[in-house]
Residue, then its C-alpha position, 0 to 999 in steps of 0.5 A: x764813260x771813260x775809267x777814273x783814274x787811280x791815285x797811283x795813274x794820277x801821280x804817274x800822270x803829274x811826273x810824266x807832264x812835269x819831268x818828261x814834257x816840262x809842264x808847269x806846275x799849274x798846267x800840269x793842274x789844270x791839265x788833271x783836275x787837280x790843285x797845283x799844291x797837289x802837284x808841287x807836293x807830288x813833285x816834291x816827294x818824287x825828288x826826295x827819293x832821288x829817282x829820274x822819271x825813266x825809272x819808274x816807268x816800269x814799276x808797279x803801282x805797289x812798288x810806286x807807292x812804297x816809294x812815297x813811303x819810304x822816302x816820307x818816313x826817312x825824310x819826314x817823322x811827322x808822317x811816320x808818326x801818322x802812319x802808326x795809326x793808319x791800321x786803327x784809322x782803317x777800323x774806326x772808318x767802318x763805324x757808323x758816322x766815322x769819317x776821315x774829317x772827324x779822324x782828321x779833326x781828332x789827330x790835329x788835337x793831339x799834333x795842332x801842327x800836323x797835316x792839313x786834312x788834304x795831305x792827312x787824307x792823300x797819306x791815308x789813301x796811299x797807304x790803303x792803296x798799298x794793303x789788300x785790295x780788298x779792303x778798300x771797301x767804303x762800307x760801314x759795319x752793318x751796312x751790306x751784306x752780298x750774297x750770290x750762287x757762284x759759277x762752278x758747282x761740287x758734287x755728291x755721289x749716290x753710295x748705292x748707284x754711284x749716281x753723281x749730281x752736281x749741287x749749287x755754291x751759296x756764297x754771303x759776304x759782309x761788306x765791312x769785315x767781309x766775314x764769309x759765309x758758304x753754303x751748299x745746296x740742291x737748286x737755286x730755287x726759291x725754298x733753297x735760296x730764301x733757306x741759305x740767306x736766312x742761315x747766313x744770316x744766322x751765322x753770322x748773328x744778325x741782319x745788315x741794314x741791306x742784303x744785296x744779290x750780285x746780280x738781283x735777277x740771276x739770283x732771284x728770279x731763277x727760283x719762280x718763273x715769275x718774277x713778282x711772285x719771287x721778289x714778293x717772297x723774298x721781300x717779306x723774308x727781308x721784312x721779317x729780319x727788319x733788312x730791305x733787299x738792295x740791287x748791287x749799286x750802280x753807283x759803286x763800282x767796288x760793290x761787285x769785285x767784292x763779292x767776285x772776289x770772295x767767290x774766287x776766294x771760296x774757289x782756292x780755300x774750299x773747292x780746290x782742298x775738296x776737289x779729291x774727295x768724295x761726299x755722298x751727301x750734302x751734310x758731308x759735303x757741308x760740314x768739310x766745307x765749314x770747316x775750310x770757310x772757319x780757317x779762311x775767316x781766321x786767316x789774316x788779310x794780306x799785308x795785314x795782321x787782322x783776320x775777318x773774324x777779328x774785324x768782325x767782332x771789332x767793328x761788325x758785330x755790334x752793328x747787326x740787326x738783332x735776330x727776330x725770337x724765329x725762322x722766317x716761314x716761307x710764304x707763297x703768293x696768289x692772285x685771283x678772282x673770286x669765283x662765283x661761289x664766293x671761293x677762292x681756289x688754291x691752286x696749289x693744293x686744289x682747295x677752296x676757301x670762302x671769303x665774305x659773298x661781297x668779294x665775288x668776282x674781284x681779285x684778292x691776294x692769297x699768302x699761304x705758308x705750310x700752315x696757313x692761309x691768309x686773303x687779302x683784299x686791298x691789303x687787308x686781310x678778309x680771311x684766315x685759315x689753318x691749311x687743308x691740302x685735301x684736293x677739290x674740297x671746300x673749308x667754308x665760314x657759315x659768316x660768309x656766307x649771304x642771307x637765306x643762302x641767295x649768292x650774288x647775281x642770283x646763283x642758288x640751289x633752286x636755278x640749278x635744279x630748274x636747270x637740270x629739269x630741263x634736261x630731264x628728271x634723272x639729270x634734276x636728281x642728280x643735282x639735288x643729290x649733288x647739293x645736298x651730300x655738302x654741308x653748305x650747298x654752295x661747296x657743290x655750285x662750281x661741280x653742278x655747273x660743270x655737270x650743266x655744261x656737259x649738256x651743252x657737249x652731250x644730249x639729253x638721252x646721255x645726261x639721262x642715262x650717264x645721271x641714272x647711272x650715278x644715282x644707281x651705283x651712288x657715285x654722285x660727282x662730277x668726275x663719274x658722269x664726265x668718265x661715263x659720257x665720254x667713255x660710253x660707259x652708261x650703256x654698259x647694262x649690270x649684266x654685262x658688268x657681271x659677267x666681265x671676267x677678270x683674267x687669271x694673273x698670279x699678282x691680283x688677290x681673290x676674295x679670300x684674302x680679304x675676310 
């Protein structure tokens, strides 16, 4: 698709045909696209500042444009008049609903023989073009914020080993007053990232209506291996602050220079000042960094008298979500089959919670946060608990659990004795013992099971023996007899177990260290 032409290239372009090849004023129009009135009035200003068009060639687009100007206020006080106002017009544009028509319609009450809204709009345009490019940024106060990881990383150094590790660049930008906000950090991994968003948002005292990574997969997907799980989390942080998370638009080619631009920004005003000097933590490193980010929110816009922070309070801040009474807590996201046991494992800690026997065997989702855990059926929640990391135990709700204690597809203490019968009677022991050490049989199921199956690996003299071995020494788990078949340790008599002696080290301690 080829590149749009600019204001200023459009205007070279009327000259050019006009002055050099001798269009006519229509066809120069229609040639570009544009009305013969546009044309003639180009035309008109151009002659008005008594240049030949070979002059111009070699001008910049600024000095161009600030010759339209010159010769429109010199020649024209009505547009030196509307000219006064193109500083107010530029803030009142970043207001929700405000657009250039109803700026037009309200001039025109106080000059009925002003502009037409065309000449009202070009001289508004040319003007915007003339200031810092930044900001012509058609976005409402409150609209977007961008926030991205930049390129180049700082460093912090180890005070005692002079280790040096290099720390990742948070940059969040507000699309209207572009208010920036800078933040170091350790990774670009999910916790970190979801933790720099949510600080900007802070800082800056409320949620635009939108948060928009520059490049929506480099920024989020970095931070899980897979993918749905971190869009997921970063969604329902989005949620929490009533904001949704928006790819950068595909249909608004200004959207990532802005942010490209305040990384560049955030390069010349904070990361070349810090460049000499060493930090050896990150709250150092941040709070110079703060400090360097205030100077550049209150330091004005080129060619303008306004500041970011100016403009913030003007136009923005009203405009912002309001702040939710707490933090976003970070939710981690599961999704798996019920086991047969009506648990789901929790891969995170190893841990099994119940949910009601009628959701074995089907998926369900588990949200979990550093204190919760939550499992969802259908996007209905069918179980809640406080978190217990303590690995390969059971927390189980006696609710949940079927009549008479009969599991699903018949699964029961008595089939798994009668099971282990077979194998023999120290085997059958075992697994009673199994079941009955856990405050619901059921918790002990999966572990039975896994017993059972080493069976299907070892004979039945090995079950036996590794099984006696266990009941002897009361150590009745699953772990033991796996350890003991596969090393061989059952054959190992308590005599010999006696009569091992451990060789003298002067690190191990002797019985007497220990009355």
């Amino acid at each position: 698709m080829p590149k749009r032409k600019t204001d200023m290239e459009k205007v070279r372009e009327i000259l050019r045909l006009c002055l050099d090849l001798n269009y006519s004023i229509r066809d120069a129009g229609a040639a570009l696209g544009v009305s013969k009135t546009t044309v003639g009035e180009f035309l008109s200003e151009f002659k008005r500042t008594g240049l030949k068009y070979q002059d111009i060639k070699c001008m910049s687009d600024t000095e161009f444009s600030e010759l339209f100007e010159k010769s429109n206020k010199s020649s024209n006080p009505m547009y030196e008049e509307l000219s006064k106002d193109f500083e107010h017009m530029s803030k009142e544009l970043k207001r929700t609903g405000v657009t250039l028509y109803l700026l037009w319609e309200e001039y025109l009450q106080g000059h009925p023989e002003g502009f037409s809204y065309s000449r009202f709009c070009h001289h508004y345009r040319m003007w915007e073009r003339r200031q810092d490019p930044d900001m012509h940024m058609e976005h409402k106060a409150g609209d977007i914020t961008y926030m991205d990881f930049t390129g180049k990383k700082m460093e912090i150094v180890d005070p005692e080993t002079g280790e040096i590790e290099k720390v990742e660049s948070f940059v969040a930008i507000l699309g209207a007053s572009q208010l920036t906000y800078v933040e170091f950090v350790r990774t670009q991994g999910l916790e970190d990232w979801i933790w720099v968003n949510e600080n900007a948002i802070w800082y800056f005292g409320g949620a635009t209506r939108g948060l928009t990574p520059d490049n929506m997969k480099s920024a989020v997907t970095k931070a899980c291996n897979y993918e749905p799980l971190v869009n997921e989390t970063y969604n329902a942080f989005a949620r929490h602050y009533g904001t949704v998370i928006l790819p950068t638009r595909s249909a608004k080619p200004k959207d990532k220079p802005l942010a490209e631009n305040a990384v560049n920004l955030v390069y010349q005003r904070i990361f070349a000042p810090l460049r000499n000097r060493t930090f050896h933590s990150l709250r150092e490193l941040n709070e110079a960094a703060w400090e360097l980010m205030e100077k550049h929110n209150n330091t004005p816009f080129q060619k303008r008298d306004t500041t970011r922070r100016q403009l913030f309070n003007e136009v923005e801040k009203s405009e912002l979500l309001p702040l939710p009474m707490e933090r976003y807590e970070l939710k981690w996201y599961q999704v798996s089959k019920v086991e047969f046991n009506y648990h789901v494992y929790l891969k995170a800690d190893k841990h099994y919670y119940s949910v009601p026997h009628q959701y074995t065997g089907l998926k369900v989702k588990t949200i979990y946060t550093s204190r919760m855990v939550e499992i969802f059926k259908d996007n209905n929640r069918i179980a809640i608990y406080q978190r217990d990391r303590r690995p390969y135990q059971y927390t189980t709700i006696k609710e949940h659990m079927p009549s008479n204690h009969q599991l699903v597809n018949g699964w029961n203490p008595d089939r798994f004795t009668s099971w282990a019968k077979k194998k023999g009677g120290s085997v059958k022991e075992f697994i009673q013992l199994m079941l009955d050490q856990r405050e619901h049989p059921q918790q002990a199921f999966k572990a039975c099971l896994g017993v059972l199956n080493l069976g299907n690996k070892y004979d039945d003299e090995a079950m036996q023996a590794a099984c006696k071995k266990a009941i002897e020494i009361n150590s009745i788990s699953y772990r033991f007899i796996a350890n003991s078949l596969k090393n061989k340790t059952y054959k190992i008599d308590d005599q010999e177990t006696e009569n091992i002696k451990i060789p003298f080290h002067e690190n191990i301690r002797g019985k007497e260290n220990y009355k």
